[in-house]
N, C-alpha and C positions, 0 to 999 in steps of 0.2 A: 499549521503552516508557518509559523510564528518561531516552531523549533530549527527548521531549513537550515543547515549550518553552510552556507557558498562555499569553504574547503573541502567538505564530507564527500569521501568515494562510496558508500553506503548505496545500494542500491535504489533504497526508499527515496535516500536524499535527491541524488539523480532524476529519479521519476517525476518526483515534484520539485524541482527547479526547472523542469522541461514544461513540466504543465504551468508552473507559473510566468515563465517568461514567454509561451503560448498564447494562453489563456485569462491572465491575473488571476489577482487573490480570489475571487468570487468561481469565475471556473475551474480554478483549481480544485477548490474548497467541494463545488459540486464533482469535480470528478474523483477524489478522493471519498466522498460519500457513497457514490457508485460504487466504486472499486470494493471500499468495506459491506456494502451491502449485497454485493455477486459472492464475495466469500461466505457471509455467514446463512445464504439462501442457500449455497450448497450446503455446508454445514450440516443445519437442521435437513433438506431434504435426506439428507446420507446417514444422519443420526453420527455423525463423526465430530472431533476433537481437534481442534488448531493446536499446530504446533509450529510457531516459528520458528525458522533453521537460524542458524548462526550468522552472523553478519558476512564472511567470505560465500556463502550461499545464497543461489538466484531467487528462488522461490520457498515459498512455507509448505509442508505437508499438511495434507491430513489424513486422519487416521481414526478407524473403528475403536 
């Protein structure tokens, strides 16, 4: 949370400046931990691959 740049159009960055000015550092931090933990729970149940997209892209794939 520490990397949060306030000019950054970055989707990521966005997300957690919303949850931080929400939430603070501490809810943020947990929803951030969420957020990574629903990924890689699909992940392993799907036996598949992260592959983050490009920074002009909304979301990350995944893939067998």
């Amino acid at each position: 949370l520490r990397q949060v740049r306030p000019d950054s159009e970055h989707p990521d960055d966005h997300r957690l400046r919303r949850w931080l000015s929400r939430h603070g550092q501490k809810g943020a931090a947990v929803r951030l931990a969420n957020r990574n933990l629903r990924i890689v729970w699909v992940l392993l149940q799907n036996d598949q691959t992260y592959r983050r997209q490009p920074a002009g892209c909304q979301e990350a794939t995944m893939s067998h």
